[in-house]
C-alpha positions in Angstrom: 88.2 78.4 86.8 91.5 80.5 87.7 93.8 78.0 86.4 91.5 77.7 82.7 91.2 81.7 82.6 95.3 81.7 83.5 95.8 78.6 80.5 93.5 80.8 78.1 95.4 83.7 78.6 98.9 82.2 78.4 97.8 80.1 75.2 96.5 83.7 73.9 99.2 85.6 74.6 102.1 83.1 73.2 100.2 83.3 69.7 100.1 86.7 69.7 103.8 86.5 70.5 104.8 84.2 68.2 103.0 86.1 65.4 105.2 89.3 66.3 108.5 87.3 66.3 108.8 86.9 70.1 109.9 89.3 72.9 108.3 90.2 76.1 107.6 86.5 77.5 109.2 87.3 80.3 107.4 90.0 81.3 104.1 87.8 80.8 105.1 85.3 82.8 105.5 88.1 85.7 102.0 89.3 85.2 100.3 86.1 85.5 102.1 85.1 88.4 103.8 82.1 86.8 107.9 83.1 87.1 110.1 82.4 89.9 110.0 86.0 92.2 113.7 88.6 91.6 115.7 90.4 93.8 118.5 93.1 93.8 120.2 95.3 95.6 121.5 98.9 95.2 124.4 100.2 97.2 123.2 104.1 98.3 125.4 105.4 100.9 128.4 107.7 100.0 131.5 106.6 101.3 130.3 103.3 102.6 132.7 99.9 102.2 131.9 98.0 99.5 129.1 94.9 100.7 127.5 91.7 99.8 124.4 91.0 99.8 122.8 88.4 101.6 119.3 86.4 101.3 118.5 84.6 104.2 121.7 84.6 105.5 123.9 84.1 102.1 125.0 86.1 99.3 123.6 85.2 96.0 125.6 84.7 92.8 127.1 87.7 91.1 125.7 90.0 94.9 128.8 90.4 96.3 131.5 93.1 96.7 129.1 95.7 95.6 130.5 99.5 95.7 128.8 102.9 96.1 125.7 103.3 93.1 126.4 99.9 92.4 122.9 98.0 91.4 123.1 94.4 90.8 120.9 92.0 88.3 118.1 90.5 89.3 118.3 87.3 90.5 115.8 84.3 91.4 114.4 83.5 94.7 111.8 81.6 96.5 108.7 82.2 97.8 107.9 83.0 101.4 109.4 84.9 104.3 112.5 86.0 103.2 115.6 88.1 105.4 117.7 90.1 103.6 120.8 92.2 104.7 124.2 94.0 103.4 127.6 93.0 105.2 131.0 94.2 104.5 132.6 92.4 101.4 133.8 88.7 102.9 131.7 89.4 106.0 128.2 87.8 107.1 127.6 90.1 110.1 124.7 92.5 108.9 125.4 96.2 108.8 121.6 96.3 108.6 118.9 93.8 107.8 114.9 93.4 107.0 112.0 90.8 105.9 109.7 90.4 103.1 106.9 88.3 104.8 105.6 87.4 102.2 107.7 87.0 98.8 105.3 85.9 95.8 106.0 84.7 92.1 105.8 87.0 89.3 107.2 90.2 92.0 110.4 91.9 92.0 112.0 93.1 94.9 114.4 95.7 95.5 117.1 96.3 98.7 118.6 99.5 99.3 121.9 100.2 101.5 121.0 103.4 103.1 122.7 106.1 105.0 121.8 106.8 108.7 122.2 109.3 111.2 124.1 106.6 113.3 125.3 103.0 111.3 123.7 101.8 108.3 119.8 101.4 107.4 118.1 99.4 104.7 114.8 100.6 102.0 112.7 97.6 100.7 110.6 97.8 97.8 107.5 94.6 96.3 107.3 95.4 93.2 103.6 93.2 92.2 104.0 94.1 88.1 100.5 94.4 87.5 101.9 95.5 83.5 98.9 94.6 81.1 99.2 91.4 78.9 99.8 93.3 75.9 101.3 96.5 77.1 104.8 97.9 76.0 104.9 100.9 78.0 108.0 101.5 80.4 107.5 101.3 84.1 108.9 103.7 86.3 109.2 104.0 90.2 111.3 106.8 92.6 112.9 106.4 95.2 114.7 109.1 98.0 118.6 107.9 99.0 119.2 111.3 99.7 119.0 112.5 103.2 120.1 116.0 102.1 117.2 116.1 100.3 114.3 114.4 102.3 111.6 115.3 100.1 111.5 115.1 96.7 109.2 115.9 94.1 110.3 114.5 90.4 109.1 115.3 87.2 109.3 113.1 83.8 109.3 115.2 81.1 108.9 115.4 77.3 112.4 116.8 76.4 111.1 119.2 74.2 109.4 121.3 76.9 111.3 121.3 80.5 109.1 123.9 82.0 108.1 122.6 84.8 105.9 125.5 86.3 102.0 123.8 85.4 102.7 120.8 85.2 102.1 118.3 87.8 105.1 116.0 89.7 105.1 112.7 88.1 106.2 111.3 91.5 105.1 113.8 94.0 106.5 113.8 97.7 109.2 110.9 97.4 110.2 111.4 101.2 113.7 109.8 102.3 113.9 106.5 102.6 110.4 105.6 100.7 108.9 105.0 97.4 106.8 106.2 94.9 104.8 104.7 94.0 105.0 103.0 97.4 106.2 99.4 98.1 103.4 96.8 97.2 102.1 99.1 94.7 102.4 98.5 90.8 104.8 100.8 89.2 103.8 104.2 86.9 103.3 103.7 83.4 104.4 105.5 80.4 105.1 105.8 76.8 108.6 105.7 75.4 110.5 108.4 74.0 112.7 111.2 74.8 112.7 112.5 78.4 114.3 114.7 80.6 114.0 114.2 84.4 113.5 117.2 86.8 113.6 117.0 90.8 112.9 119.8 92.7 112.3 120.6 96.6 108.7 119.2 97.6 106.4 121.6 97.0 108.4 123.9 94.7 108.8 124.5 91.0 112.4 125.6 91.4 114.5 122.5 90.2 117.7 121.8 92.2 118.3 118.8 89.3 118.1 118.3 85.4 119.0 115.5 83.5 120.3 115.9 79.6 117.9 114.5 77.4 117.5 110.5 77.4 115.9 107.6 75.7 113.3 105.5 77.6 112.6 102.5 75.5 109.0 100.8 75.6 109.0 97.7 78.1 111.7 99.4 79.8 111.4 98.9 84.5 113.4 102.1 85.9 114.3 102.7 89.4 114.8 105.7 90.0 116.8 106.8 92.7 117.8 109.8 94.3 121.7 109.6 95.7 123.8 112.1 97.4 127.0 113.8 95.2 129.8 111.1 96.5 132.7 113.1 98.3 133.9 114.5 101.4 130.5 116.0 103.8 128.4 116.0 99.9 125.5 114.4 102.1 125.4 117.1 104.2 125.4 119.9 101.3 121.4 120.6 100.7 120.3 119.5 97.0 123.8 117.9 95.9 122.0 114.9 94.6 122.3 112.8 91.2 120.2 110.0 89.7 120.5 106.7 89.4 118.7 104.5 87.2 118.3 101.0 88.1 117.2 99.3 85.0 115.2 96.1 85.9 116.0 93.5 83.5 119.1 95.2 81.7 121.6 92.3 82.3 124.5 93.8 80.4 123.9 97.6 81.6 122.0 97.4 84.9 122.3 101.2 85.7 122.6 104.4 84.6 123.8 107.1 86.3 122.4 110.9 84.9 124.2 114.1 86.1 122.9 117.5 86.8 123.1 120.0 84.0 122.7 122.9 86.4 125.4 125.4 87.2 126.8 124.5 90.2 125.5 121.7 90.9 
């Protein structure tokens, strides 16, 4: 009965598809499960060497030699337990390393290099995109790089009203090293248009970042990742942070880096 409900569905869908002039199969295939499961990686840790990054012990096409802020395209990968690390450029001796247990079809997964108080560390992020059939809103997800800023709280706003002071966190509590919405949980969904994007201390309506105004397109998949100000001892300055925008999907632009429009900052 699953397999005639998933045949109905995909027989639906394409003629719905096909009567709109295409687009968006891609992400259909994702949400029933059907296409091959991606990965990438994002290189978070000021002054580090640049890396490759390895899947189960080698690095894929088009993952290697990866600098600081550098986010890679996704690429294909199997199913099933899966190791992943970062290693100096040319190197296959793990600065650090983790597992998915479990890697399915239709996922995407995200590695992060990240700094630690002694070596390297690693984030991980399942993404299960759980988008509806026929939805075109953007996904969005945060993540905190920043260990001068362990917890975050980041709004999404309409950029014609920044004030921040009523309105709820779109990602509340994004603590270093983590997620939000957390790993194995389906990204937040929105509506395209024109944002701004707020981060302030956990807890606090006092922002210590804003974006300029930017486009998010309908069926676009942002990452969005807190990262320290590169430069000499920036890690250690409190609330020197910028964001970086993985874009899930982009091929030809696969981040986007926004800078604070505070003073001093």
């Amino acid at each position: 009965m699953k397999m005639i409900r998933t045949m109905t569905a995909v027989v639906a869908v394409a003629s719905i598809l096909s009567a709109c002039g295409g687009g968006g199969g891609s992400d259909v295939g994702k949400e029933l499960g059907l296409t091959n499961p991606q990965i990438h990686f994002i290189h978070a840790i000021p002054g580090g060497p640049a890396v490759d990054f390895l899947v189960n012990g080698s690095a894929p096409s088009g993952q290697t030699n990866i600098s600081y802020k550098g986010v890679t395209n996704l690429t294909n990968i199997n199913t099933g337990s899966t190791n992943v690390a970062y290693a100096a450029t040319g190197s296959t001796t793990a600065l650090a390393s983790g597992n998915f247990p479990d890697v399915a079809k239709g996922h995407e997964y995200t590695v992060l290099a990240l700094p630690a108080l002694t070596g390297s560390d690693i984030g991980l992020i399942d993404d299960p995109f759980d988008k509806g059939l026929l939805s075109n809103s953007a996904r969005v997800r945060g993540f905190n790089a920043s260990a001068n800023a362990t917890n975050l709280d980041l709004y999404l706003v309409q950029a014609s009203n920044t004030n921040i002071t009523s309105v709820s966190p779109t990602m509340a509590g994004v603590s270093f090293k983590n997620a939000v919405p957390a790993s194995g949980q389906d990204s937040i969904y929105v509506s395209g248009g024109q944002y701004v994007l707020i981060a302030t201390a956990a807890g606090s309506k006092t922002p210590i970042f804003q974006s300029d105004s930017f486009s998010l397109a309908n069926n676009a998949d942002w990452l969005i990742t807190s990262v320290p100000i590169a430069g000499a001892l920036s890690q250690l300055v409190p609330g020197q942070i910028h964001l970086l925008i993985a874009q899930n999907g982009n091929t030809s632009t696969p981040s986007i880096e926004l800078s604070n429009t505070l003073t001093g900052q």
